[in-house]
C-alpha positions as CSV (number, residue, x, y, z in Angstrom):
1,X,0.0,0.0,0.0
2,X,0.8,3.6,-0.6
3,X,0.9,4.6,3.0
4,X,3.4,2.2,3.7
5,X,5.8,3.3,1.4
6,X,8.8,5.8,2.1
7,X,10.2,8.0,-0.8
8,X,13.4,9.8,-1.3
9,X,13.9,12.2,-4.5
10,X,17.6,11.5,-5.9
11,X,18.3,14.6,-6.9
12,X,17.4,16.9,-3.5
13,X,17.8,14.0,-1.4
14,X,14.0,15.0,0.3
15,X,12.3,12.4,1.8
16,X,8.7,11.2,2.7
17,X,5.8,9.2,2.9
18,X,3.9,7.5,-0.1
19,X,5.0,7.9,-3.9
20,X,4.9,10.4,-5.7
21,X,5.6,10.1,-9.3
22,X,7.6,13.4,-8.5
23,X,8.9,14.8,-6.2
24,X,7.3,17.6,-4.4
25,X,10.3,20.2,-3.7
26,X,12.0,20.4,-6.8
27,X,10.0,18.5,-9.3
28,X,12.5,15.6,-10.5
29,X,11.3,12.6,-11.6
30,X,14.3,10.4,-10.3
31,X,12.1,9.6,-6.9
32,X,12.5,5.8,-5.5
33,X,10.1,4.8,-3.3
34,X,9.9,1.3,-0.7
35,X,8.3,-0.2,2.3
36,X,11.9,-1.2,3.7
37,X,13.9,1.8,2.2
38,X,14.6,3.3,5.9
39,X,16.2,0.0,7.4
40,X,18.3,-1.5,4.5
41,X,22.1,-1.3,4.9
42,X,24.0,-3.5,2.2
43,X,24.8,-1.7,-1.1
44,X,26.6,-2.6,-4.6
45,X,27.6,0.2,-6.5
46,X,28.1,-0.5,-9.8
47,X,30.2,2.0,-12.4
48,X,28.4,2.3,-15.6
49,X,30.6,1.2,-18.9
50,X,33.3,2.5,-16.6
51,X,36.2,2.4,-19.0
52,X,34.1,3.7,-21.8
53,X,32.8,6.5,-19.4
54,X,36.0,7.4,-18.5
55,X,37.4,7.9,-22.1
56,X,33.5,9.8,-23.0
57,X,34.6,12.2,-20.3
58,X,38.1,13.0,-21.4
59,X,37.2,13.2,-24.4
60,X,33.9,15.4,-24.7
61,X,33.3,15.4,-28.8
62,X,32.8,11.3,-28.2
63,X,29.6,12.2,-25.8
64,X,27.5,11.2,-28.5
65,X,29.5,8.6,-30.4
66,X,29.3,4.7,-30.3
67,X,32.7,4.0,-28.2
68,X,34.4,0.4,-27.5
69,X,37.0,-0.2,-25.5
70,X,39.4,-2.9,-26.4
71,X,42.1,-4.4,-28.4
72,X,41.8,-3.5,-31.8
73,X,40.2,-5.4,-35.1
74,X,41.3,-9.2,-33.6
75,X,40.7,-8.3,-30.3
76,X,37.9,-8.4,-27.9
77,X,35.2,-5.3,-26.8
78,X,36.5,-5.0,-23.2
79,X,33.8,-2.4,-22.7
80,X,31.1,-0.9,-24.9
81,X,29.6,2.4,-24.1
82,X,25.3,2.3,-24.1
83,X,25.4,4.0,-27.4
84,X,27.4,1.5,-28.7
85,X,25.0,-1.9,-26.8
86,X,22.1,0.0,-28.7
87,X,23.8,-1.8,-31.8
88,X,23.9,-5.1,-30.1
89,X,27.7,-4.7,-28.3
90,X,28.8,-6.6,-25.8
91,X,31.4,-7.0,-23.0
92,X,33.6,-10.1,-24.4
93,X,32.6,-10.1,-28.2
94,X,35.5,-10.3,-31.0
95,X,35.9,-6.5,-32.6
96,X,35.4,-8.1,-35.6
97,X,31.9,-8.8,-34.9
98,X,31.5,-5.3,-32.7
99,X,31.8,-3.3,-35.2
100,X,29.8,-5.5,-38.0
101,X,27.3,-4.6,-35.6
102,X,28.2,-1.0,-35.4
103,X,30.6,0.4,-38.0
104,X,30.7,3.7,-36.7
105,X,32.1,3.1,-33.4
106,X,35.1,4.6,-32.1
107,X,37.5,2.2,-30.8
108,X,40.0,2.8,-28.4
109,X,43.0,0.7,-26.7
110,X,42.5,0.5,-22.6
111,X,44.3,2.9,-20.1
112,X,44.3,0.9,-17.6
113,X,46.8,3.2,-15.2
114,X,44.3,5.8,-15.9
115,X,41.3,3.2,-14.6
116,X,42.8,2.3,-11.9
117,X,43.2,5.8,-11.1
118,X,39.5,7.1,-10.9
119,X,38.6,3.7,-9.3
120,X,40.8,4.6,-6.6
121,X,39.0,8.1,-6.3
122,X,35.2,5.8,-6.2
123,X,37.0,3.8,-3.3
124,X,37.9,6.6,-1.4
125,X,34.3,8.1,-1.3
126,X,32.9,4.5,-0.5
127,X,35.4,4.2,2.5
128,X,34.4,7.7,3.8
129,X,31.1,6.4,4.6
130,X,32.2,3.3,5.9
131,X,35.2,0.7,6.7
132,X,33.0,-2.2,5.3
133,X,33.7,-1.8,1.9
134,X,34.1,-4.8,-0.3
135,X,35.8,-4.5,-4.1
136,X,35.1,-6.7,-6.4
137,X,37.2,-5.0,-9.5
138,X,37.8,-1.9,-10.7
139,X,34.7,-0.8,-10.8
140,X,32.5,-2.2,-8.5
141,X,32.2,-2.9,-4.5
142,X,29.9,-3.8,-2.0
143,X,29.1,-1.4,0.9
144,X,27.8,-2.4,4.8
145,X,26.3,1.0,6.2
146,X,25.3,-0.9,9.1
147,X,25.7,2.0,12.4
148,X,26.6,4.7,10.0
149,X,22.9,6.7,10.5
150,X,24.2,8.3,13.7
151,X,27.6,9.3,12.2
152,X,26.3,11.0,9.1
153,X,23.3,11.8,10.2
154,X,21.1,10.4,7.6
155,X,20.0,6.5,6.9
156,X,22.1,4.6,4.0
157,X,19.6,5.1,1.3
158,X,20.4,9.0,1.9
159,X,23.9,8.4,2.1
160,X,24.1,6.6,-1.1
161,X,22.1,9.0,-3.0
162,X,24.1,11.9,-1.9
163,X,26.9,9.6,-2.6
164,X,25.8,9.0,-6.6
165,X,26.0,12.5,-6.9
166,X,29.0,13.2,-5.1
167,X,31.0,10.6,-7.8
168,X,28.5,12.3,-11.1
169,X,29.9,15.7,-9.6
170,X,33.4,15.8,-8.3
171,X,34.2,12.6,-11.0
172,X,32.6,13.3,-13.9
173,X,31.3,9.3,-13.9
174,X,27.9,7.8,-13.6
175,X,27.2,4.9,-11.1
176,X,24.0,2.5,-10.1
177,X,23.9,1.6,-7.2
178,X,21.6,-1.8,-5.8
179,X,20.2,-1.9,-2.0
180,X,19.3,-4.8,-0.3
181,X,19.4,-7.2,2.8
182,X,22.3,-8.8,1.2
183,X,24.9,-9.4,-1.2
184,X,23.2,-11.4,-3.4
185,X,20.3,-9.4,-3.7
186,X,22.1,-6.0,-3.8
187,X,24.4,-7.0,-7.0
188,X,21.3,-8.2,-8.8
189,X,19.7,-4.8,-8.0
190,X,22.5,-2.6,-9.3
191,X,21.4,-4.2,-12.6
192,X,18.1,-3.4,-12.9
193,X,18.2,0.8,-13.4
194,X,21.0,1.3,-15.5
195,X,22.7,3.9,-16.0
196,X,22.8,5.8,-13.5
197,X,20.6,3.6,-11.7
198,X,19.2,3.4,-7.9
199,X,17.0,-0.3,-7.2
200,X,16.2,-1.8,-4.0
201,X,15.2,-5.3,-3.4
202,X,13.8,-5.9,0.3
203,X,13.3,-8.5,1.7
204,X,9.6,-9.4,1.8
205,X,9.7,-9.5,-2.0
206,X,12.5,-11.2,-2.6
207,X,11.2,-14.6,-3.4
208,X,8.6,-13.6,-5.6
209,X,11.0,-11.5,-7.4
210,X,13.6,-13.9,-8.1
211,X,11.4,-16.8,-9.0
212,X,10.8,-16.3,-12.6
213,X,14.6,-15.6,-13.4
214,X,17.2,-18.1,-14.4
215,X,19.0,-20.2,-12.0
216,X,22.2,-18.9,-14.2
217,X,22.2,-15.6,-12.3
218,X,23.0,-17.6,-8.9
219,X,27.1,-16.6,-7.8
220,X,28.5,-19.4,-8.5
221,X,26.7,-20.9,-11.1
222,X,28.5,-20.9,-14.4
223,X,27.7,-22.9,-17.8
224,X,28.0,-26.2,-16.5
225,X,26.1,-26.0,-13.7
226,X,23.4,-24.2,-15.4
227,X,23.2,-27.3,-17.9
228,X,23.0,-29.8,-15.0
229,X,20.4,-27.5,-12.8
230,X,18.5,-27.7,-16.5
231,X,18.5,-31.6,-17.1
232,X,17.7,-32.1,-13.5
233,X,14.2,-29.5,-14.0
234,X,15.7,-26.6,-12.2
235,X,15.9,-23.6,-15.3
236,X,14.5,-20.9,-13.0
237,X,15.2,-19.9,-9.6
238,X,11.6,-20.4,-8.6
239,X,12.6,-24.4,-9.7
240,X,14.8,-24.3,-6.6
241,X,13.1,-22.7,-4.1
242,X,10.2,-24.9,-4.3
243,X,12.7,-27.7,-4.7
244,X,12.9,-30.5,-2.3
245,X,16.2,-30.4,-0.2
246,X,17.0,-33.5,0.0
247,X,16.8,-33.9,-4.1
248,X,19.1,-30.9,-4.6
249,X,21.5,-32.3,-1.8
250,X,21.5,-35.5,-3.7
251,X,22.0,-33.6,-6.9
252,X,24.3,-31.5,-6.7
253,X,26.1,-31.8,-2.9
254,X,26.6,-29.0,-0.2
255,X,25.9,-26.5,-3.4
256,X,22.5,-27.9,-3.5
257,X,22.3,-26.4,-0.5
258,X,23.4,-23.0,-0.8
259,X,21.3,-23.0,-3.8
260,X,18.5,-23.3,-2.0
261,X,19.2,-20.7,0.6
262,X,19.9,-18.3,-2.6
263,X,16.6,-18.8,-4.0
264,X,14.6,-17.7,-1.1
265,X,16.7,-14.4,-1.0
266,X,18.8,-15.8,2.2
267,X,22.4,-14.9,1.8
268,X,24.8,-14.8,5.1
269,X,27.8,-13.5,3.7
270,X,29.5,-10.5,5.3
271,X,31.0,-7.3,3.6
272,X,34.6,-8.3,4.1
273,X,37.2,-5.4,3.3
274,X,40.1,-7.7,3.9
275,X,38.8,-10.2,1.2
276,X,41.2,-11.2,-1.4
277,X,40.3,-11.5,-4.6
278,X,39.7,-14.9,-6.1
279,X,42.6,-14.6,-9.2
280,X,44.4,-12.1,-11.4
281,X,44.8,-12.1,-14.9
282,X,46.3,-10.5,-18.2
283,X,45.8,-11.2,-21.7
284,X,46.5,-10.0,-24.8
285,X,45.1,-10.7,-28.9
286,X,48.0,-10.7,-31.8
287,X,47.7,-8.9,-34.7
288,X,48.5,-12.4,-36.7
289,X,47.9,-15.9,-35.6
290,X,51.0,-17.1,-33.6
291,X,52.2,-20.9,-33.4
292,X,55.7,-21.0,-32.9
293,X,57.0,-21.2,-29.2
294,X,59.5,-18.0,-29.1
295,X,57.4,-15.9,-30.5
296,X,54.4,-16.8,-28.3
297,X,56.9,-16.5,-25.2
298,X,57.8,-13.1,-25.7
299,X,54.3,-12.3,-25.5
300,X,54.0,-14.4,-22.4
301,X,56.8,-12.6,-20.3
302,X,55.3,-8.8,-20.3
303,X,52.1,-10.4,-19.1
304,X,53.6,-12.4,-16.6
305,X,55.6,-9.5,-15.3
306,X,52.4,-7.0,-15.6
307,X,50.5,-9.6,-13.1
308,X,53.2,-9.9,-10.5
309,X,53.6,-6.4,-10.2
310,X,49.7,-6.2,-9.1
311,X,50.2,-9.3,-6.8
312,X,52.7,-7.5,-5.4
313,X,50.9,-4.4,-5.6
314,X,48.1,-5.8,-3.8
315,X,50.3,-7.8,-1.4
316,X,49.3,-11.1,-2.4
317,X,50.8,-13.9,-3.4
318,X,49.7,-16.9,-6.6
319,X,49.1,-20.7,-5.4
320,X,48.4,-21.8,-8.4
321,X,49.3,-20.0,-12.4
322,X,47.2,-20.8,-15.0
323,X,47.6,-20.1,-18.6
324,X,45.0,-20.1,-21.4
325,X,45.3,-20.0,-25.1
326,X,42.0,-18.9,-27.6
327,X,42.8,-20.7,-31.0
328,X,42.1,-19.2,-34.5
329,X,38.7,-20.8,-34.2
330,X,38.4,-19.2,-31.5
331,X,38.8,-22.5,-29.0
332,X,39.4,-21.5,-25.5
333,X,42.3,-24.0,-23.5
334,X,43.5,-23.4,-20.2
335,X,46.2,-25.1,-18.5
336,X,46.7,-24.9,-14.4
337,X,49.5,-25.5,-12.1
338,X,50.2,-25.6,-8.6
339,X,53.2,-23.2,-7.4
340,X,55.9,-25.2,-5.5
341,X,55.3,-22.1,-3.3
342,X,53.2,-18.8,-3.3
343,X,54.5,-16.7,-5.8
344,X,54.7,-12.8,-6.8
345,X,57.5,-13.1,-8.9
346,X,57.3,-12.7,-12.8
347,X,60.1,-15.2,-13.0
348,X,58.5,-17.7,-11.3
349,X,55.2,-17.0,-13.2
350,X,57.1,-17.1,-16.4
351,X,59.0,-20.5,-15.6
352,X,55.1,-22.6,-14.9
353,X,53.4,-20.7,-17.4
354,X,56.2,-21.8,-20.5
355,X,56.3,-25.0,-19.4
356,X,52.0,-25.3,-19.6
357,X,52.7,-23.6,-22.8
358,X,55.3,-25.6,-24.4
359,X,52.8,-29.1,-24.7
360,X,50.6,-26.9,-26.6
361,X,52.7,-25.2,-29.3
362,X,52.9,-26.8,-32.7
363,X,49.6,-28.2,-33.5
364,X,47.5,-25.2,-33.7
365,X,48.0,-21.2,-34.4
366,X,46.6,-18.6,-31.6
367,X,45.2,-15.9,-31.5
368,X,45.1,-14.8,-27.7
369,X,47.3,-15.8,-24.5
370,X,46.9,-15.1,-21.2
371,X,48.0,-15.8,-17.7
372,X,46.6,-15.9,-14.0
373,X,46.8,-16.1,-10.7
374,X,45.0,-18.4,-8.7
375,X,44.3,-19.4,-5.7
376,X,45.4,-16.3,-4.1
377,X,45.9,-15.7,-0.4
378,X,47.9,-12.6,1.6
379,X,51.5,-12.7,1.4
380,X,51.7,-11.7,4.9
381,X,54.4,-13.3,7.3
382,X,58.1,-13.1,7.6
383,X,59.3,-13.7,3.4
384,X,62.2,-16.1,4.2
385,X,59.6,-18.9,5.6
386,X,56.5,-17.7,3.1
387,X,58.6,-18.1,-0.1
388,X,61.4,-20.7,-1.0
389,X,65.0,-19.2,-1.5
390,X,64.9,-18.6,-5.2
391,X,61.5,-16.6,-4.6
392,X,63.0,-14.5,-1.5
393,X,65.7,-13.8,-4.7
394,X,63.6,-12.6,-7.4
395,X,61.1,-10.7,-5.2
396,X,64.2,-8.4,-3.7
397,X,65.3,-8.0,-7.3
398,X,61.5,-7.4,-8.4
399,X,61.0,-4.8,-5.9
400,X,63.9,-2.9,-6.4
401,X,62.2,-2.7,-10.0
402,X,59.0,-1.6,-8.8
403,X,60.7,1.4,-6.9
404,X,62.8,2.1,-9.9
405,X,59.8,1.8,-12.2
406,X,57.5,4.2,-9.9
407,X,59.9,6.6,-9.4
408,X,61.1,7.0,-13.3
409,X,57.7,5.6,-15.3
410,X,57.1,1.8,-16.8
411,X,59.0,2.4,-19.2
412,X,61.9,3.6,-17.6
413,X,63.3,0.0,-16.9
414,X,63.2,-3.1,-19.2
415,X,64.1,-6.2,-18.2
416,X,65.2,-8.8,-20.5
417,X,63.8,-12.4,-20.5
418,X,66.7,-14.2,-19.5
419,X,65.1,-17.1,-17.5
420,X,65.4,-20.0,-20.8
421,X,66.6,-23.5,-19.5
């Protein structure tokens, strides 16, 4: 009912009972109105086509214009601006096929030192508000706002509001921003108001609301386990939450489980700051189809080196590398290997990585290579017992780099790939 619901304009931040279709004070449109608005505390703030916003506002004549961000004609669309998904664009889809769908688009090679920095000016504002901020990338985090109404004197809906317009303002970028009970619920809300979106998802509706949509939007479940939620009659999330639990644990384990839990809305995980992420990778697309070994190893070592210095950047350190290969016909392989210790090192990333590679080389031409990081956890601890002796060796050496590199540029220091057998 109308008299239960609380409103807040977005734009002058008023706030009061019912819903209006605008707001009373100053007229905007941009009003968001909900029964549990005044008690929710769990945000995700999403950026929107963050790369591609960030190029759009250095770059004012391409405010109109179609722009992808990516790797050139055989690369991938790393981000498309909304103009450009208007033509059918997506995150992930060969440039070839990008701009068959829209010829017109300007295309330009990432920045990532410039991304990095405006997502460390986001982070800032999100920490102002509160310790219990989560990041999932560059361009997204999770928020707790739990205890903060006293502080800032205003409830976390407010807060964020005033926050949205903080970023549009002092950043020149436009975020949504999803509220919820949870996690779970408060990703899938970003999503719904793009761009420059505000949804809440509470948790009396929660149920109903996810029951129609596909059990493929769960965290967690990817293309496999989509197909074998599918075959067993579970497409939707509605499947699951009337599910029997006993069938899903026989199924499909402890995930049946936390399946279940997820499609009633019930999700228990905290807003950890000190969370790790789960891996680290960097890729790149040739310009021709490469199949011989040195050639695809030079390309190897600058990616190695460009992850280690984020591990190390981050303070964490690799369990496991993996490396993965997309073939001219456009055939995805990945290899993985467990570290003899936790890693940072380029050297040591380059040394596993080359030998995953090296089985691979001679049958088939590729057109992409990449490497990760998995299986990541803090590098914390005294160095001489966390990593073996030649570790300890190449970290000191790699550090000195990194000092070298920050004081004089990237390019300032080169190091050779001397690390062949």
């Amino acid at each position: 009912m109308a008299g239960d619901l609380i409103y807040l304009c977005r734009d002058c931040l008023r706030r009061g009972d019912g819903k209006p279709r605008r707001c009373p004070v100053c007229g905007s449109p941009r009003v968001i109105a909900h029964a549990e608005l005044g008690s929710l505390a769990i945000a995700h703030l999403d950026c929107d086509a963050f790369y591609a916003s960030v190029e759009k506002r250095d770059r004012p004549e391409l405010r109109d214009s179609p722009v992808i961000v990516g790797g050139g004609k055989r690369g991938v669309v790393t981000t498309a601006c909304y103009v450009a998904r208007i033509s059918g664009v997506r995150s992930a889809m060969p440039m070839f096929k990008a701009l068959k769908l829209c010829p017109q688009a300007v295309v330009i090679k990432p920045d990532f030192s410039r991304y990095r920095a405006e997502s460390r000016r986001i982070m800032e504002k999100l920490r102002a508000l509160t310790p219990l901020v989560q990041t999932l990338s560059l361009d997204e985090a999770w928020l707790d706002l739990s205890g903060t109404e006293r502080l800032h004197g205003a409830p976390p809906a407010v807060l964020l509001a005033r926050l949205q317009l903080q970023i549009e303002r002092d950043i020149g970028l436009g975020v949504s921003i999803g509220l919820a009970p949870n996690r779970f619920l408060a990703k899938i809300a970003s999503e719904l108001d793009k761009p420059r979106g505000f949804a809440v998802i509470g948790a009396a509706e929660a149920r109903a609301f996810l029951a129609p949509r596909p059990a493929s939007i769960l965290p967690g479940v990817g293309p496999v386990l989509t197909r074998r939620l599918v075959e067993a009659g579970y497409a939707t999330i509605g499947d699951l939450a009337d599910a029997d639990i006993a069938d899903l644990r026989r199924h499909f384990g402890v995930h049946g489980l936390r399946l279940a839990k997820l499609a009633v809305g019930e999700d228990h995980r905290a807003v950890d700051p000190d969370q790790i992420r789960k891996s680290l990778s960097a890729e790149t697309t040739f310009n021709d189809d490469l199949r011989d070994l040195d050639d695809l190893e030079g390309v190897l070592w600058p990616l190695c080196e460009r992850v280690a210095r984020q591990a190390r950047r981050e303070a964490i350190a690799a369990g496991a590398i993996v490396l993965k290969l997309r073939d001219s016909d456009f055939r995805i392989i990945t290899r993985r290997r467990i570290a003899p210790a936790p890693t940072q090192t380029a050297k040591i990333i380059f040394a596993i990585a080359r030998d995953l590679l090296a089985p691979e080389v001679g049958r088939l031409a590729y057109r992409l290579i990449g490497v990760g990081l998995a299986d990541l956890r803090p590098d914390s601890g005294v160095e001489t017992d966390f990593f073996s002796g030649t570790e300890s060796r190449a970290l000191e050496t790699e550090k000195a780099l990194d000092v070298l590199r920050g004081r004089f540029g990237d390019g300032a220091i080169v190091s050779g790939r001397n690390f062949r057998r």
